[in-house]
N, C-alpha and C positions, 0 to 999 in steps of 0.2 A: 466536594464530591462531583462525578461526573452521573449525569442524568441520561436515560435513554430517551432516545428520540423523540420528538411531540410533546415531554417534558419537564419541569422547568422549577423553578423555589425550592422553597428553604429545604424541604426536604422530598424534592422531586414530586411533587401530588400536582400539580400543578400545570394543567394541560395546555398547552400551543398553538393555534392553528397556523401557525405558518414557524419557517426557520430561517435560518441563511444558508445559501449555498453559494459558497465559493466560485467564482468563473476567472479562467486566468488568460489571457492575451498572447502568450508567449513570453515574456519579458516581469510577469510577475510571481511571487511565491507568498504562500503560508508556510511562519515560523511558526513551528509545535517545539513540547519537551524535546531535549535529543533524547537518543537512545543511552540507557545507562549499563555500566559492565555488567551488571546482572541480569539485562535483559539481551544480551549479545548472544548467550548461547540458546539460548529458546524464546522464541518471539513467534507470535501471532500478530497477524492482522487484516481486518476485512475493511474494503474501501467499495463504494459505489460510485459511478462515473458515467458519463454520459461525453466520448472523444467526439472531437469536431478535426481531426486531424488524426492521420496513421502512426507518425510520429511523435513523441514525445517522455517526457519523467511526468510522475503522476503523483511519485512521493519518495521522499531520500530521506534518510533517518541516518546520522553520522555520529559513534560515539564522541568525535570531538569536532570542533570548529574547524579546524582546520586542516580535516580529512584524513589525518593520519589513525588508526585503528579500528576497530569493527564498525559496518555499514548494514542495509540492508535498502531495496529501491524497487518500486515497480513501476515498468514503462511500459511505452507500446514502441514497437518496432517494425516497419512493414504492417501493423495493424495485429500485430500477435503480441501477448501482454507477455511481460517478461517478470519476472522475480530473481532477483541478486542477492547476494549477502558474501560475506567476506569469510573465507574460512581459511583460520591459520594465514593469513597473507596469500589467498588464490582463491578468485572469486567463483562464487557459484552462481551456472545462470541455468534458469528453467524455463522455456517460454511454453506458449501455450500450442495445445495442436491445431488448433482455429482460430480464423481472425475477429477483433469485432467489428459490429455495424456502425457506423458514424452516424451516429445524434441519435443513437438509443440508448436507453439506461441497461451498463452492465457492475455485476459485481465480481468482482476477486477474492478471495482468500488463499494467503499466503503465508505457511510457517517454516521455523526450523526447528531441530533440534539438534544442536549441534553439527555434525557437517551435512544430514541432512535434509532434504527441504522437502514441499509438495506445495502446488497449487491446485488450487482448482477456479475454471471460470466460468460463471454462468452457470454452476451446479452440473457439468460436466467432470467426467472422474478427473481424477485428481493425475496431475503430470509431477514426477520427485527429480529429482537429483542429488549428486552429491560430490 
């Protein structure tokens, strides 16, 4: 099972005072689950971050190894958060209408339903496309 944050054993009761957080260099990555076909056409997910750089992927989720078939990806570009995913073979991008702040804590949520998407960053309305 997966446990909510600050918690932790056999059956999640089990409180935490600290966690790991991930920091990556450029040149490193986290392996997670890939994405499976049944999570291709509708997919959630919320990510927290904290960029030291305007540029970069934040998180790539690829039905297969090898990059062929449904994706989905959030970056930053010029410092505007983006959300991707592949629809039908023609990607879809949403980015955001403001930039973030370097070395504050922000959050994303980004879904789809089939061809189409919405973000929202920082609890500001939500940006779609499709």
């Amino acid at each position: 099972c997966s446990c909510p944050l600050g918690f932790g054993g056999l059956d999640c009761m089990q409180g935490q005072s600290s966690f790991w957080r991930p920091q990556f260099q450029g040149i490193s990555f986290l392996s997670l689950q890939p994405v499976t076909e049944s999570s291709g056409l509708r997919s959630r997910v919320e990510i927290v971050f904290r960029p030291e750089v305007v540029d970069g992927l934040i998180l790539l989720g690829m039905q297969k190894n090898d990059g062929v078939g449904d994706f989905l990806s959030l970056s930053l570009s010029s410092g505007r958060a983006q959300f991707r995913f592949d629809c039908a073979g023609s990607p879809v991008v949403i980015s955001s209408a403001t930039t973030v702040t370097l070395y504050q804590w922000h959050n994303i949520t980004a879904w789809r339903d089939g061809p189409r998407g919405w973000m929202v960053l920082d609890g500001a309305a939500a940006v779609t496309g499709e």
